[in-house]
C-alpha positions as CSV (number, residue, x, y, z in Angstrom):
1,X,-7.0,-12.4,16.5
2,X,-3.8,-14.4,15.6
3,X,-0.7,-13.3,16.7
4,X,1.7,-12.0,14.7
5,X,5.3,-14.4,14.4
6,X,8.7,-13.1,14.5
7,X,9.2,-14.5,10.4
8,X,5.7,-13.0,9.6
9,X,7.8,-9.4,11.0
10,X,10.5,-10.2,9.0
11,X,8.9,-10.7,6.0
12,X,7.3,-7.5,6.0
13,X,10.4,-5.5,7.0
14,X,11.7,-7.1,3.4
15,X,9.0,-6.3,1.2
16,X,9.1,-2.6,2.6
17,X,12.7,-2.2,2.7
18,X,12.3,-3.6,-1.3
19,X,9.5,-0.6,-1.7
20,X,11.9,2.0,0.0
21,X,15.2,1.5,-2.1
22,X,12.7,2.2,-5.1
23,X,11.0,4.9,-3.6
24,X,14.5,6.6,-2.6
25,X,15.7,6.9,-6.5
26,X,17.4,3.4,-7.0
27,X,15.2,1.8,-9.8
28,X,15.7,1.5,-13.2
29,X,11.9,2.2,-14.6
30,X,8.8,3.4,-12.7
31,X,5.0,2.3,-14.0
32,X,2.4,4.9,-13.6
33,X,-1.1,3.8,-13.6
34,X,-3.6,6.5,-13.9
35,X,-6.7,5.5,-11.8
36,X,-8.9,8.7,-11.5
37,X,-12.2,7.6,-11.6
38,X,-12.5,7.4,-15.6
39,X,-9.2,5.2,-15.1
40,X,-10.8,2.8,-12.4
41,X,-14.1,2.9,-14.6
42,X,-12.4,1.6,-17.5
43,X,-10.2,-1.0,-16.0
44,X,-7.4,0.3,-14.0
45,X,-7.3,-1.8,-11.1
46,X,-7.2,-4.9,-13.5
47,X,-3.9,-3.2,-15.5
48,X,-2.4,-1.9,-12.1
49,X,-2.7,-6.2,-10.7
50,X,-1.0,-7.3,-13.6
51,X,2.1,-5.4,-13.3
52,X,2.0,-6.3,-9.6
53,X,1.8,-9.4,-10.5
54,X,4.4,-9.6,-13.4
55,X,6.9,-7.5,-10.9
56,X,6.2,-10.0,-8.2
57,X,6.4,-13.2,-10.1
58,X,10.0,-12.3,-11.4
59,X,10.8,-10.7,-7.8
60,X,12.2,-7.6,-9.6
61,X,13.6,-4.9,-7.5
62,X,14.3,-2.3,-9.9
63,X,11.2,-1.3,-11.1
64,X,8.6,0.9,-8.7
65,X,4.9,0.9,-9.6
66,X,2.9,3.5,-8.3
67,X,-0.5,5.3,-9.2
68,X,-1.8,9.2,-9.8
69,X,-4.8,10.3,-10.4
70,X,-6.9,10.8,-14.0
71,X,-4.5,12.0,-16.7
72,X,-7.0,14.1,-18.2
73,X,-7.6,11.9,-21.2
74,X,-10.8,9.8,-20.0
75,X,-11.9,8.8,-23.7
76,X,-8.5,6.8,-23.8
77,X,-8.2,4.9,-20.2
78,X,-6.7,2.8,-19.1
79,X,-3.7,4.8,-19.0
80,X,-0.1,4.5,-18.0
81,X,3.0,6.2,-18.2
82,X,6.5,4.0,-18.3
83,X,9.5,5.8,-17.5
84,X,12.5,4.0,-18.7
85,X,16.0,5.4,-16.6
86,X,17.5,8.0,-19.4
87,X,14.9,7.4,-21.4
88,X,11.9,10.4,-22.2
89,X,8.2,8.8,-21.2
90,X,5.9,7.3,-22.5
91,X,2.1,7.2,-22.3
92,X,0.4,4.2,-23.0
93,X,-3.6,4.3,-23.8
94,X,-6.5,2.0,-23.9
95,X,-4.4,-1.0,-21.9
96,X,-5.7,-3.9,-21.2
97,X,-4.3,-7.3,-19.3
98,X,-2.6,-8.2,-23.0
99,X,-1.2,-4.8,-24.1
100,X,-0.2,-4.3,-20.3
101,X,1.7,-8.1,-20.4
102,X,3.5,-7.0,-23.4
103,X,4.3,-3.1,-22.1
104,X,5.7,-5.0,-19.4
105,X,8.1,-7.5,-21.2
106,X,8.8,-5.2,-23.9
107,X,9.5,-1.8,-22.5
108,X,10.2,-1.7,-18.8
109,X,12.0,-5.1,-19.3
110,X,13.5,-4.7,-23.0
111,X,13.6,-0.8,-23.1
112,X,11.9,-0.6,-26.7
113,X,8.9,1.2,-26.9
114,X,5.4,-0.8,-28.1
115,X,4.8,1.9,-30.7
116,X,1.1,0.5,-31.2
117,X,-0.1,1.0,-27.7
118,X,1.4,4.3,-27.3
119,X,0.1,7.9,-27.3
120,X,2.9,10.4,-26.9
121,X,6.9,10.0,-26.0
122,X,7.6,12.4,-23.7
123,X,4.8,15.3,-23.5
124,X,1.1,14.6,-25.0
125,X,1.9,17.3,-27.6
126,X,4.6,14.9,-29.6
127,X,3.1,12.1,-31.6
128,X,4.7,9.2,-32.0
C-alpha cells in the first residue's frame, strides 16, 4: 500500500477546509441534486458529475453541491433544486448534461432563472 506524502495531506486538508467554509453558511448558491432511486434511475449521478465538474474546473468556492433523497416527483427526474443567496428556489426537472451545463452558467453563475427547465420558484404549488 503506498504511503501517503506530506503534500498528498495537504492537499486534502484544502479541499475539505474548501467543503467546510460552504458547509458552515459562507456560499453564495447551493445545488441540490435529488437522487432517490427514481432520481439515480433516471440519470442523476450523470447531472450530479457535471456540476462537480463545472464547480471544479472554475475552482469555485462559493457554491456547495450536495444531494437528498427523491423529491417525490419521479415522473419528472432528474431533479434539482438551485438556491441562489436572497433569492426564493428553484426546482429544475427532467435535466440532463445540457440543461444542467446551462442551469449552471445561467443561474448559479448569472442569477437568472432558465424559465424552460424549471418547475416551480419557490414551493411546487407556484408555477412559473
Amino acid at each position: 500500500m503506498p504511503k501517503i506524502s506530506i503534500e498528498d495531506l495537504k492537499k486534502i486538508k484544502e479541499e475539505q477546509t474548501g467543503k467546510m467554509v460552504l458547509r458552515g453558511g459562507q456560499y453564495r448558491a447551493k445545488v441540490t441534486v435529488h437522487m432517490g432511486t427514481c432520481g439515480i434511475a433516471a440519470g442523476a449521478r450523470e447531472v450530479m458529475n457535471v456540476f462537480r465538474e463545472l464547480i471544479g474546473d472554475k475552482e469555485i468556492q462559493d457554491v456547495i453541491l450536495t444531494n437528498s433523497g427523491c423529491a417525490g416527483l419521479c415522473a419528472k427526474e432528474p431533479m434539482i433544486t438551485v438556491e441562489v443567496i436572497n433569492s426564493a428556489p428553484v426546482k429544475y426537472v427532467q435535466v440532463d448534461r445540457e440543461k444542467a451545463r446551462k442551469i449552471f452558467e445561467e443561474h448559479v453563475l448569472g442569477g437568472k432563472i432558465v424559465e424552460d427547465f424549471a418547475l416551480a420558484i419557490g414551493s411546487e404549488t407556484m408555477a412559473v
